[in-house]
Each structure stands twice: as structure tokens, then as C-alpha cells.
C-alpha positions, 0 to 999 in steps of 0.5 A: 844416799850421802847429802849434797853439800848445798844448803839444802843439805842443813833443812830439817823438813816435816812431812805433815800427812807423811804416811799418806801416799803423797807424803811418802812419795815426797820423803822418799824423794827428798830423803838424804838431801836435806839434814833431817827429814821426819814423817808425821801423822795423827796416828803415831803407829802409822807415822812409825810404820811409814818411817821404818819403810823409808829409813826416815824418822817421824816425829808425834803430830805435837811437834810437826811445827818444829823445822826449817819446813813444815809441808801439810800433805792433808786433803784439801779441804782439811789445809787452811785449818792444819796450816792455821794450826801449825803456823802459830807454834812455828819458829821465826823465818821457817817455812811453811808449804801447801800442796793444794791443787785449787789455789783460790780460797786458800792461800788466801785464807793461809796467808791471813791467818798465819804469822807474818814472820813466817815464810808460806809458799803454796805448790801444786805438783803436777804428778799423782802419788803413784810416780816413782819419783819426782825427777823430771816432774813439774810443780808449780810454786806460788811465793805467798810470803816468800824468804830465804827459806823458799828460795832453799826449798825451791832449790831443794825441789830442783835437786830432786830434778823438779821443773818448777814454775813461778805462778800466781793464784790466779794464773794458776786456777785459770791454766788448771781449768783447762789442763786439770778440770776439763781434762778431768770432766770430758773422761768422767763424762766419758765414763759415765757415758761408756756404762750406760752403752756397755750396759754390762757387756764384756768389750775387753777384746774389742779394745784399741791401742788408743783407748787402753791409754785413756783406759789407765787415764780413767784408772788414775781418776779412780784412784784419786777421784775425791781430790778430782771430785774437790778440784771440780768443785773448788775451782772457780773457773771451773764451771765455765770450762765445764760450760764450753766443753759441753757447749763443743760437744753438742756442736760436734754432735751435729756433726755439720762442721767444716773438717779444715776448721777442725783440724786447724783447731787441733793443730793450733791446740798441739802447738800451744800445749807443745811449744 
């Protein structure tokens, strides 16, 4: 794939973290848009075998701060300490980004214990590591310290076909626990709630359309279930959505409600998700 002619096209972009599936997934994206793109590890022998399998170079983990971009695709709780370790050595006016799903906490603590003359922006994409590509997918951006630089890599994501959003930390953590943490909970409670009734029976012939689709939910909670468990766990606002939520089943449970009231409450909830 040719590079565009954009200014994107001249960004030397690191991939800390780049052999993971997230990493892997974001250079395969951005490969061929930008002017080098170079997968780190701590394990030179994976960086190199991930490199090979997306026809990009790697780079040994002591030069992962020498770019225009350096994204840390490490876990969550391993971020604040990569960053703070990388920032130090980067050049002046690069950018460095995050891509953590909890915000609180963290891009604080990036923001205080990073150069000021270097650009930060924190992004939480939308999408699992097992998409096949970005194009069409959401991500949220929040300009910690923004520049030049941001603007470019935010251009960089929109000619991936992203659709970025401009947030805040707070906005963000507040919208995730809805969308994120109680989306999360209500199917790992129903999980938990489905062995203990299924109690080792085989109910594969019994399954309804509608719950094979929660089905290959419940398989993708499988697949990242420690980033899940962490968000559950760092989201500040998540314990109140996990209150209301158990608060609205034991309601429901009774089943004394008014069916109109019910179906207003849906109604008001599609919209508002749909608009």
C-alpha cells in the first residue's frame, strides 16, 4: 500500500506493546499511511516475528521513544509507569498516546509525570482486538496536552476511517460506566447465574436466535476478561452503575410493574442510544 500524500504520510510512529493483538491490530491498520511504522517488545524475538507477519519494521525496546509517535499498548495497570518511562527520553514536540479504557487515575498521573514539552493524548478505542480492521470503528480522544503533532495523529486515525470523539476524562469514565461497565456486568452476572441453572447439562439444541448473539457477547468477555475485570475495578463510577443495576433487577424480580412504564423506559433508551 502506497502512503497518501497527507502529513500523516511523514509520522514515524512506535508501537509499544506492538506484538500484542492490539498493537498488531493498530499497525496493520496504519501501515502504508504513515512514513515508518516500527512494532516494539520486551522480547526482541517477538517484536520480530510480529514484524515479519505485518511486513513492518520493529525496533528493540531502548529505542521505543525515538518517533514522531509513540503509542503504549501495554496493559492497563502497567501504562502510567511505560509512559513515565518512555517520555523522559522522547524528543521535543513528539507525541506520546495511551489507549486505556479507564481514564481517571491515569491520564492524570501521565500528565504529571511527563515533560511538558511533549504532546499526550489519551484514547480509548471502542472495538476489541479481534476486528478486522479500524475502518468504521469508534475511538475516543481526550487532548491531555495537545499540539500539532495530536491534530496529525487524529487525522491519521480519520484516514483509517475511525470516527473520533473529543472527550474529557470525566465525560469519558461517566459514559463507559453505562455503555462499558454495566454492559459488562449484567452478562457476567448472567453467566454466573446461567452455570448455576445449567448445572452441567448440554441446552445447545435449545438455543434461541437472540441468545446465540449474547452467546458470542459472552465469548468476547472470555477473550479479554482481565482488561474487563480491570475496568470493572478502576472505573470510579462504576460501582454505582453496578448498585442501580442490581437495585433494577431485584425490582423486576417482583415482577409488580406497570408493562406501559416498561416499554416507555425501552423506548426512551433506544432513542437515546440511536440518535
Amino acid at each position: 500500500m502506497s502512503a497518501p500524500s497527507g502529513i500523516e504520510s511523514r509520522l514515524t510512529v512506535n508501537i509499544v506493546g506492538g506484538a500484542g493483538k492490539m498493537g498488531k491490530l493498530l499497525a496493520k491498520s496504519m501501515r502504508g499511511r504513515v512514513g515508518t511504522l516500527r512494532v516494539i517488545s520486551r522480547s526482541p524475538e517477538r517484536a520480530e516475528k510480529a514484524a515479519r507477519e505485518l511486513d513492518v519494521e520493529w525496533a528493540p525496546i531502548e529505542d521505543a521513544h525515538n518517533a514522531d509517535v509513540v503509542i503504549v499498548s501495554v496493559p492497563m495497570d502497567e501504562t502510567v509507569n511505560a509512559c513515565k518511562n518512555l517520555a523522559g527520553r522522547m524528543s521535543l514536540g513528539s507525541l506520546l498516546v495511551d489507549l486505556t479504557s479507564v481514564k481517571t487515575g491515569i491520564v492524570d498521573a501521565i500528565s504529571a509525570s511527563t515533560p511538558p514539552n511533549i504532546e499526550y493524548l489519551s484514547v480509548h478505542p471502542l472495538f476489541g482486538p479481534n476486528v478486522e480492521n479500524i475502518a468504521g470503528k469508534r475511538i475516543i480522544a481526550i487532548k491531555a496536552r495537545p499540539g500539532p503533532k495530536t491534530e496529525d495523529f487524529i487525522h491519521l486515525l480519520e484516514s483509517c476511517g475511525c470516527i473520533v470523539k473529543i472527550s474529557t476524562v470525566k465525560e469519558h469514565d461517566e459514559a463507559m460506566a453505562s455503555i462499558q461497565v454495566l454492559h459488562h456486568f449484567a452478562l457476567l452476572s448472567l453467566s454466573k447465574a446461567m452455570i448455576r441453572l445449567v448445572a452441567g447439562r448440554n441446552l445447545s439444541e435449545y438455543l434461541t436466535e437472540s441468545f446465540e448473539r449474547t452467546l458470542t457477547n459472552i465469548e468476547s468477555i472470555e477473550r479479554n476478561l482481565e482488561t474487563i475485570y480491570k475496568i470493572q475495578r478502576m472505573n470510579p463510577y462504576g460501582e454505582r452503575a453496578r448498585k442501580i443495576f442490581i437495585e433494577e433487577a431485584a425490582g423486576l424480580n417482583s415482577l409488580n410493574l406497570n408493562i406501559d412504564d416498561l416499554d416507555i423506559c425501552l423506548q426512551n433508551l433506544i432513542k437515546a442510544l440511536k440518535s
